[in-house]
N, C-alpha and C positions, 0 to 999 in steps of 0.2 A: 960503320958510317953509311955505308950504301944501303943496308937497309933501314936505318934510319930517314934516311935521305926522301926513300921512295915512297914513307909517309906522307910529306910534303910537298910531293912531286903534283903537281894538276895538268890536266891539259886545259885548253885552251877557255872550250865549253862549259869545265865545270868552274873555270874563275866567275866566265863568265855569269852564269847560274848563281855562284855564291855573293858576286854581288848586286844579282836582281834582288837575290832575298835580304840584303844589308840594306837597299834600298826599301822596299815594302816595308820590313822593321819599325826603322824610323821614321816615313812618311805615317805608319800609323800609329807611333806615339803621339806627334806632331799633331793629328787628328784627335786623338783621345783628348789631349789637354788645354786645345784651342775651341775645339767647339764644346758650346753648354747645351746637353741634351734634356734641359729643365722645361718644360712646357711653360713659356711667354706669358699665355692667357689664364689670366685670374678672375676664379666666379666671385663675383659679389653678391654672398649671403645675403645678407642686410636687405637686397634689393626686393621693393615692392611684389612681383612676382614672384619671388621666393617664396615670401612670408607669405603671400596669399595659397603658395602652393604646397605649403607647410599645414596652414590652418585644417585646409580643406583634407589632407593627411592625418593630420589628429582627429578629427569630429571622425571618418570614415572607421579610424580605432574605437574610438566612444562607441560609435553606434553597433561594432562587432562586439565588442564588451559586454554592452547592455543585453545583447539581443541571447550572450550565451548566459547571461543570469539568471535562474531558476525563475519560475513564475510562479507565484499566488494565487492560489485559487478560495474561495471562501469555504472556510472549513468549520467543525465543531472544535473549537479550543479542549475540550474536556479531554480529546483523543489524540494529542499530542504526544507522538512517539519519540525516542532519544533523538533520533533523526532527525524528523521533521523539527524537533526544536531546536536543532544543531543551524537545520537553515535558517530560521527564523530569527537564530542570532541571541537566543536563549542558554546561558551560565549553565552547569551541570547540574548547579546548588538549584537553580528554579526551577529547572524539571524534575528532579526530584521531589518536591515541595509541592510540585501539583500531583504525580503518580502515589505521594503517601496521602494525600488529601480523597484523591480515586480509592484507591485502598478500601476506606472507611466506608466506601458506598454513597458518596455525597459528588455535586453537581457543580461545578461555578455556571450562574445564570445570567451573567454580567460582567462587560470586560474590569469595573471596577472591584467585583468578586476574584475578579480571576487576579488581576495587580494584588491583591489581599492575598492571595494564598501564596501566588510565586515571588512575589515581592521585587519584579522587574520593574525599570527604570520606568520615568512619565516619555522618554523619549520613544524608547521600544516596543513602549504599549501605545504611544498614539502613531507607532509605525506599521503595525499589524493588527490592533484589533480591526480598522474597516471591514477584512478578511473573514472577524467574527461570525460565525454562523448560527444558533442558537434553534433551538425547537420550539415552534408558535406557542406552545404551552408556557413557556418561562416569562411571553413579554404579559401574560395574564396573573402571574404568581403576585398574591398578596405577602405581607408581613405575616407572620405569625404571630399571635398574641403569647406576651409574657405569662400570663399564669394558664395557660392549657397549649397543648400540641397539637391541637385544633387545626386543621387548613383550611380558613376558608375562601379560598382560590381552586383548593379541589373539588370543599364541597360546592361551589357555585358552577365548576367545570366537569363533573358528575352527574349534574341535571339538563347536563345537555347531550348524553352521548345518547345515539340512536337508537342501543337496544343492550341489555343486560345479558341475551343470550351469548354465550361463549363461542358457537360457532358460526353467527351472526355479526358479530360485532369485526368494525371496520377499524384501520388500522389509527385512527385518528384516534376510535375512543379507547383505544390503550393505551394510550398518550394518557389522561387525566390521571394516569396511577402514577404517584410519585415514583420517580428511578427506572420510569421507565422511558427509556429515546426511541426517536425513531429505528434507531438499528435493531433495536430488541422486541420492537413494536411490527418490522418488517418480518425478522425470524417467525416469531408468533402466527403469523397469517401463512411464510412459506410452510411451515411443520402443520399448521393445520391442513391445508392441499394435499399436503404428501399423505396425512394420515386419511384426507379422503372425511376429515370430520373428526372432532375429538369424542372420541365413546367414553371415557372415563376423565375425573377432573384432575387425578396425577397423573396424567400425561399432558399436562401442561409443562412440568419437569424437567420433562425430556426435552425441549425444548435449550439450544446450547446458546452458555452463555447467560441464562436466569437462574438468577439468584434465586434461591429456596423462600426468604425472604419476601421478596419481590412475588413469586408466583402465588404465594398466600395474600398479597394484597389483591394482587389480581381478581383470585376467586373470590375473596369477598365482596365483589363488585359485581362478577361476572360467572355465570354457572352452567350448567347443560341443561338447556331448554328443549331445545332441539332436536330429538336423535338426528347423528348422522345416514346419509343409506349408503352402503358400501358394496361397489358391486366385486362379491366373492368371485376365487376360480374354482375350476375343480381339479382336485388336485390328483386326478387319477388322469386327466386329459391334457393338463397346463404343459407347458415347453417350459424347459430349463429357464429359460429367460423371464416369463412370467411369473414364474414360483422365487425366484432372485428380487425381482424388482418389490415384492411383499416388504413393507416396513416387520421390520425383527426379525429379519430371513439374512444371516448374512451369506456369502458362497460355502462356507464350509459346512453349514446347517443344509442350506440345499442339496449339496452335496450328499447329504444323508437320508434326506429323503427320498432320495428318489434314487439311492441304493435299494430304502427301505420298500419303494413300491416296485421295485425290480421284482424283491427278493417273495414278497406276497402278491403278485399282480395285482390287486385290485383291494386299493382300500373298502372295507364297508363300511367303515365309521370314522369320522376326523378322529376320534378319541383316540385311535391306534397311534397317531403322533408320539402319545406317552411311551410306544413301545421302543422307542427309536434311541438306543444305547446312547447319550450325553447331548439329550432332548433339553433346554431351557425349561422345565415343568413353569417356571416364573414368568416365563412370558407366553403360554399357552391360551390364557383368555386372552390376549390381545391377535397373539398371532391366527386363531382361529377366526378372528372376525372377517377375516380375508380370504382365507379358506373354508370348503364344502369339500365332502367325498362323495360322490352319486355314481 
């Protein structure tokens, strides 16, 4: 019982203690349940300055929106990649229906050409053709007459090019050859530079990206009038870098050459080329036009 007892035993202090804390307790139930800690003030949405500061919140979205939307630039419809027509908001079925239409070697030269072959909406097509780009040849293109294949849109557009010589002619008057665009009409004039002048009429060919096709209309339009002047190196004195830069020289061809003029110092005749173990024999008249041995 005594030690019982002297569980419950307190002194003075600790009653005292135990009922500051019976008090604290309840005073802050007391608090918890009598005061409302709900904030009084209530916004009204609805209110004029709201909505006007709402408004001016949306248009600020709009205008971020807009401004990350791809942008339009005018293009040639004909060269519409899976992509580009994906943004343009074009069906997989009408890009398809233009890339088999491409295929065959044929042009749309009108947005209404072009709704014909992909068979897109009148909404879509008056949403994007403005964008329409075209090659100034097409807005000159006649009909063709039903009983002959006759053009005569080219032949009226044939009588006008500047000059029939092939390493003459400007990139405009490539243009009058059917199937051919500006892009294939720009190549044409870079591969002439680079060749420094076309010497022979199949390297027009070579030339990427022209259709075999296509480069026989060409020549029959256009021929070598001209010769080129080409200034050769010599190939006993050239630096690597020179004898590379040669159209038909790639590095592993140079590479060999000039093992081969190691191995004999001094060429005496370009013909020794031939001696040069896995020599291109097929590209040796072109590749000589560049090349001297002295």
């Amino acid at each position: 019982m005594k030690k019982l007892k002297s569980h419950f035993w307190y002194t003075k202090n600790q009653r005292n203690g135990i009922l500051f804390l019976v008090v604290i307790i309840l005073l802050t139930q007391f608090l918890y349940h009598s005061i409302s800690f709900e904030s009084e003030s209530h916004y009204n949405f609805k209110s004029s300055n709201v909505i006007a500061f709402q408004n001016q919140i949306d248009s600020l979205k709009l205008l971020e929106l807009e401004k990350r939307k791809p942008k339009i630039y005018p293009f040639n419809p004909n060269f519409i990649s899976d992509y580009k027509g994906y943004q343009l908001g074009m069906s997989p079925e009408e890009i398809d229906r233009l890339h088999l239409y491409r295929t065959k070697g044929k042009y749309v030269n009108s947005k209404k050409e072009f709704q014909t072959v992909t068979k897109v909406s009148d909404s879509l097509l008056n949403a994007i053709s403005p964008y329409f780009k075209f090659p100034d040849w097409t807005k000159k293109k006649k009909i063709k007459s039903n009983k002959s294949n006759f053009n005569f849109s080219s032949a009226k557009d044939k009588s006008k090019i500047s000059t029939k010589d092939l390493n003459l002619a400007t990139q405009n008057d490539f243009l009058v050859i059917n199937e051919v665009d500006d892009v294939i009409s720009e190549r044409i004039i870079k591969y002439r530079t680079k060749l420094q002048g076309f010497s022979y009429p199949d390297q027009l060919f070579e030339v990427w990206g022209l259709k075999r096709k296509v480069g026989k209309k060409i020549l029959e339009t256009f021929s070598i009038i001209t010769k080129p002047t080409i200034k050769k190196v010599n190939v006993n004195t050239a630096s690597f870098k020179e004898v590379l830069a040669i159209p038909y020289i790639d590095y592993e061809l140079c590479v060999k050459i000039f093992e081969f003029r190691d191995e004999v110092a001094e060429l005496q005749s370009i013909s020794e080329l031939k001696n040069i173990e896995g020599f291109p024999l097929e590209k040796y008249e072109r590749i000589v036009l560049y090349l001297l041995a002295e």
